[in-house]
C-alpha positions in Angstrom: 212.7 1.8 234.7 215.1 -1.3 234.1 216.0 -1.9 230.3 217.0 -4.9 229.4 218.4 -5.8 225.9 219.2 -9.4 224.4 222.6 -8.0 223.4 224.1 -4.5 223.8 225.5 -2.4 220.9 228.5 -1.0 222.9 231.1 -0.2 220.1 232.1 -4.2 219.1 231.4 -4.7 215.4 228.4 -7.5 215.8 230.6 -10.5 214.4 229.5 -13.0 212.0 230.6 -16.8 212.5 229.4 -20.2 211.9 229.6 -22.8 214.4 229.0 -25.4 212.9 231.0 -27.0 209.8 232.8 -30.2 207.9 235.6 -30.4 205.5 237.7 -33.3 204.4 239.3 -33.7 207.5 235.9 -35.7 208.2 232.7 -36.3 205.7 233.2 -32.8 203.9 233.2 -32.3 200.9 235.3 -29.2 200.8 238.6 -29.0 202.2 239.8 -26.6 205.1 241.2 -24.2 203.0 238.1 -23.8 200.4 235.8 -23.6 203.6 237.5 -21.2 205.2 237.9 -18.8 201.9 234.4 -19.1 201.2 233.2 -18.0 204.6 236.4 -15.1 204.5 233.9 -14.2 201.0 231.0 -14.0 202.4 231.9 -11.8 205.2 232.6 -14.3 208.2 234.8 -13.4 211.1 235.1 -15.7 213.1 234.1 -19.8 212.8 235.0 -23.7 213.7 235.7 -26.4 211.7 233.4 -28.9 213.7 234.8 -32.4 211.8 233.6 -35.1 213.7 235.4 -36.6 216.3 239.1 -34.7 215.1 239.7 -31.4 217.3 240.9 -28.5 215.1 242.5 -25.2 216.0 244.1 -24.1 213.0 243.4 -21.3 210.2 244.4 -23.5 207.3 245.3 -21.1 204.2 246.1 -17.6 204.0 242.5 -16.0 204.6 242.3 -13.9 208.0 240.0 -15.8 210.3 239.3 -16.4 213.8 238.8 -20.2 214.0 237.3 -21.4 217.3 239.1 -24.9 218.6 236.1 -27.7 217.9 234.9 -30.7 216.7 231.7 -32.4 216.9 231.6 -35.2 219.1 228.6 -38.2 219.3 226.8 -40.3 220.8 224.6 -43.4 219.4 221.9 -45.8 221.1 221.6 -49.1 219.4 218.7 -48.2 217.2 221.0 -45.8 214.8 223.1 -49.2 214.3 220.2 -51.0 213.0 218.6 -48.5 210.2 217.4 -46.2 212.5 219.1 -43.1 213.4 218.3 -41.5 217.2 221.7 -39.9 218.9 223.1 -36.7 220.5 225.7 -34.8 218.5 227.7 -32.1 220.2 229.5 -29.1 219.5 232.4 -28.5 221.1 234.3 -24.9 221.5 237.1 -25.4 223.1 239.3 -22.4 225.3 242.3 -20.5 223.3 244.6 -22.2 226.2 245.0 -25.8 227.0 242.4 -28.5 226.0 243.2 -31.1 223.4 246.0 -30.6 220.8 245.1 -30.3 217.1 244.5 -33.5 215.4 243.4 -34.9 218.5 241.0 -37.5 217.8 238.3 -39.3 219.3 235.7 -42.6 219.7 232.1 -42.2 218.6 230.1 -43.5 221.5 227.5 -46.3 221.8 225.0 -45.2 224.9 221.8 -47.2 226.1 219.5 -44.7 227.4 219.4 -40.5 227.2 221.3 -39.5 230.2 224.6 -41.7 229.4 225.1 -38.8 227.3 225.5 -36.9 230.4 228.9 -37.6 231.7 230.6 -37.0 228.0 229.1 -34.0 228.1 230.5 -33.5 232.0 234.2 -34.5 230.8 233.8 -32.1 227.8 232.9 -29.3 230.4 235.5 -29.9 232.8 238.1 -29.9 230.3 237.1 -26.2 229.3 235.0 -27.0 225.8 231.6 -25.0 225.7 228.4 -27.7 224.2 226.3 -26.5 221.7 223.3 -29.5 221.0 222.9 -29.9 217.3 220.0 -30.8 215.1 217.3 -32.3 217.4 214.8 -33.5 214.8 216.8 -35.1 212.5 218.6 -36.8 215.7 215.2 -38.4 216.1 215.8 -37.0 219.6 212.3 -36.6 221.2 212.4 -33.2 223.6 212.0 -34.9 227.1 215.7 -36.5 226.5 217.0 -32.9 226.2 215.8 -32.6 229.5 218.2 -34.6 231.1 221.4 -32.9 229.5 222.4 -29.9 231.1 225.2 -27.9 230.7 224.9 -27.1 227.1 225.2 -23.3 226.0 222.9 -23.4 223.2 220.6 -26.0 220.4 220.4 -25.5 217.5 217.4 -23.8 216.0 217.9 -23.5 212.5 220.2 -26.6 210.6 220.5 -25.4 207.1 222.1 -29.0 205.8 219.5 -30.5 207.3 216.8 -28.1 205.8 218.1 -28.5 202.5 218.5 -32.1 202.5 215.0 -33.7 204.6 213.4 -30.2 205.7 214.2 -30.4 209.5 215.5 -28.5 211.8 214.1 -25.1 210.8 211.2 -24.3 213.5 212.8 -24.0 217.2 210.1 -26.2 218.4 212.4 -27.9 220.9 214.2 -24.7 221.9 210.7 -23.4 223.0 209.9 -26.9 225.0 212.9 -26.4 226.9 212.6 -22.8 227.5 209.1 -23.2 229.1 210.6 -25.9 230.8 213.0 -23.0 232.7 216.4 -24.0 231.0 217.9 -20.7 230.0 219.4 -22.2 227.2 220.4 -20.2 223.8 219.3 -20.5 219.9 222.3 -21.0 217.1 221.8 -20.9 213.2 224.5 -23.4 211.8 225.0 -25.5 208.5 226.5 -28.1 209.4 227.7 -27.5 205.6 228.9 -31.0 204.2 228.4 -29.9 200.7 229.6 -27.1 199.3 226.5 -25.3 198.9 225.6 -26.1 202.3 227.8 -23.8 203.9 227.2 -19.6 204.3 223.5 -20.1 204.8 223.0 -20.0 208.8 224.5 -17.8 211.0 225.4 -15.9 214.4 225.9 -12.4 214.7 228.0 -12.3 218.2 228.6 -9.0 220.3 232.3 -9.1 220.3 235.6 -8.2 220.3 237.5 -10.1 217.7 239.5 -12.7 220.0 238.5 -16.9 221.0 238.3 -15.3 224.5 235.6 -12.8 224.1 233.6 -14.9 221.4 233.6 -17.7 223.7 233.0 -15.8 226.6 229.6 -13.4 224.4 228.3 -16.6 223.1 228.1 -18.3 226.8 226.5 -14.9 227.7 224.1 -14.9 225.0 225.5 -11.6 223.4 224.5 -12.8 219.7 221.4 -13.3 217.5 220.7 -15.8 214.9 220.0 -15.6 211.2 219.9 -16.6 207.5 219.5 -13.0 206.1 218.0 -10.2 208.3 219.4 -7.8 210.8 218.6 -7.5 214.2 219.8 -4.4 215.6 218.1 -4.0 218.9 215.6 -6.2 221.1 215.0 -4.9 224.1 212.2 -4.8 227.3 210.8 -1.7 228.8 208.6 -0.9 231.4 206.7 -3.9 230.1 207.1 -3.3 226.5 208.8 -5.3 224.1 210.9 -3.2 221.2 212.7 -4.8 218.0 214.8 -3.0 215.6 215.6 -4.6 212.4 216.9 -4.6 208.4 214.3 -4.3 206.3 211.2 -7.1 206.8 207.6 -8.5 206.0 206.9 -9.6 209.9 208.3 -9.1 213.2 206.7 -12.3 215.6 207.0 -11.9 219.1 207.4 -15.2 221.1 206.6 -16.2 224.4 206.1 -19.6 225.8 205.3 -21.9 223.4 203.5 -19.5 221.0 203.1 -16.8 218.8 202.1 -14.0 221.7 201.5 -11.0 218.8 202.6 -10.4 215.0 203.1 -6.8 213.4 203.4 -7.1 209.3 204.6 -4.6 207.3 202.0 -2.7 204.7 201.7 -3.6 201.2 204.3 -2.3 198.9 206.4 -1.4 202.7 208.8 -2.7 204.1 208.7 -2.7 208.4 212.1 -2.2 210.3 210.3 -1.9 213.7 207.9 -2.7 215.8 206.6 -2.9 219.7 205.0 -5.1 221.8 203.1 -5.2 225.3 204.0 -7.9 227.3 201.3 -10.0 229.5 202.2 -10.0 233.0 202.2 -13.2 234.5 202.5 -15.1 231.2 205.7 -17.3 230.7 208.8 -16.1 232.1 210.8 -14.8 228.5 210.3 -13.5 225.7 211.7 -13.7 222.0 211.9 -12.1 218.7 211.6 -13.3 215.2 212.2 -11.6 211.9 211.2 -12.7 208.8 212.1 -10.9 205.2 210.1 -10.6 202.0 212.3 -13.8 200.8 211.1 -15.5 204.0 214.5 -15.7 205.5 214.3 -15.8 208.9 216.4 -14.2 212.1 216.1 -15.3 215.8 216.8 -13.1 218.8 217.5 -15.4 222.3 215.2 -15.1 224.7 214.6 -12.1 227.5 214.3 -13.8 230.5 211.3 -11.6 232.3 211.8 -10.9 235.9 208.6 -8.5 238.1 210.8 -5.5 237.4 210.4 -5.2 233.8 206.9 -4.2 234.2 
């Protein structure tokens, strides 16, 4: 019978990076070259400097380091200009080759309704940058608007600035509403680190040779997992059985549609590194992991998308 894995162990060291991340360049309070040596110490290998609305593609400093070309572009309906804040902030991971040129910069954008955001989002596409949507709740986004925007790679699904500082962004609510919806969309851990001790909290673990090319071209496939602490080392379906491997944790939570579908916890006194689950035929059509540790740090896998085979 078919196996098939959220990410395949094939020899590629499984690659930390962050994806999301401000210095001075924009409203950061460190600059590049702290940011980058403080992710090079905590074990990073790959990450972009996301400053808003400035396109960067250099490793400032001496620290090795595969920066991604980025930035984080937005977009703002009238309400966040009054007050209020409701908008659409992107991602963008641009291509090794071509694009726009370091220091390139750009216009926040003033939108009336959801799907203006839809043609930025088609120019950024076309001019070979990958969209990650970031931090839906504290957007003030409702999950109908996401919708209407297509073409994105991932969402965010853990925001650890925005957890620290108003206790958003930490559930993957939306991610779920979208998924059910039939959008085979992926789940990022960021930081969107503006303070210092923002940053080195959230992260990917990407499937990976160590090159822009093949990070891009793993995290478009969905060849990562998400974290702020545990391991996942294998999530996989089989003959309608679901099978996670993992570093040392309290609970493994199988998702599927919008629910908790089952729960294995470890014993008193134990810790639990894996566990398996049967899958419901004719329930929704993926399936996803969640670890959590005895700090209650979290880990996500992305979703296995369920096809009549896997059972």
């Amino acid at each position: 019978m078919k196996r098939q894995a959220a990410f395949e162990k094939n020899g590629n060291k499984m690659l930390k990076g962050a994806l999301h991340c401000h210095t001075t360049r924009s409203d950061g309070q460190g600059t590049p070259e702290e940011v980058i040596a403080m992710h090079a110490d905590h074990g990073y290998d790959f990450m972009a400097l996301t400053d808003h609305r400035v396109y960067n593609r250099m490793n400032f400093g001496d620290r090795p380091m595969t920066i991604l070309p980025a930035m984080e572009m937005d977009c703002n309906f009238p309400e966040s200009f009054a007050g209020g804040i409701h908008c659409h902030h992107i991602v963008c991971l641009g291509a090794e080759e071509g694009g726009y040129a370091q220091d390139q910069r750009f216009e926040s954008l003033r939108i009336q309704k959801p799907e203006d955001t839809q043609p930025l989002l088609d120019e950024l596409h076309a001019d070979g940058n990958m969209t990650l949507y970031c931090h839906p709740e504290w957007s003030g986004t409702p999950a109908s608007e996401f919708s209407m925007l297509r073409g994105n790679f991932a969402m965010e699904i853990w925001n650890s600035g925005c957890a620290i500082e108003n206790d958003l962004d930490t559930n993957a609510a939306y991610w779920d509403e979208l998924l059910a919806q039939g959008q085979r969309l992926w789940g990022a851990a960021t930081d969107d680190g503006h303070a210092m001790d923002q940053h080195c909290r959230g992260w990917v673990r990407v499937n990976s040779e160590n090159s822009v090319p093949a990070i891009r071209e793993a995290l478009r496939a969905g060849a990562f997992y998400s974290s702020c602490g545990p391991e996942i080392e294998d999530f996989y379906v089989e003959n309608g059985v679901a099978h996670v491997r993992c570093s040392d944790a309290a609970e493994i939570t199988l998702r599927q549609l919008r629910a908790v579908y089952d729960v294995a916890r470890a014993k008193e006194g134990q810790a639990l590194n894996e566990a398996s689950f049967k899958i419901r035929r004719g329930g929704a059509g993926y399936v996803r992991a969640v670890v959590k540790d005895a700090q209650g740090r979290r880990a996500w896998s992305n979703p296995i998308f369920l096809e009549e085979s896997d059972f």
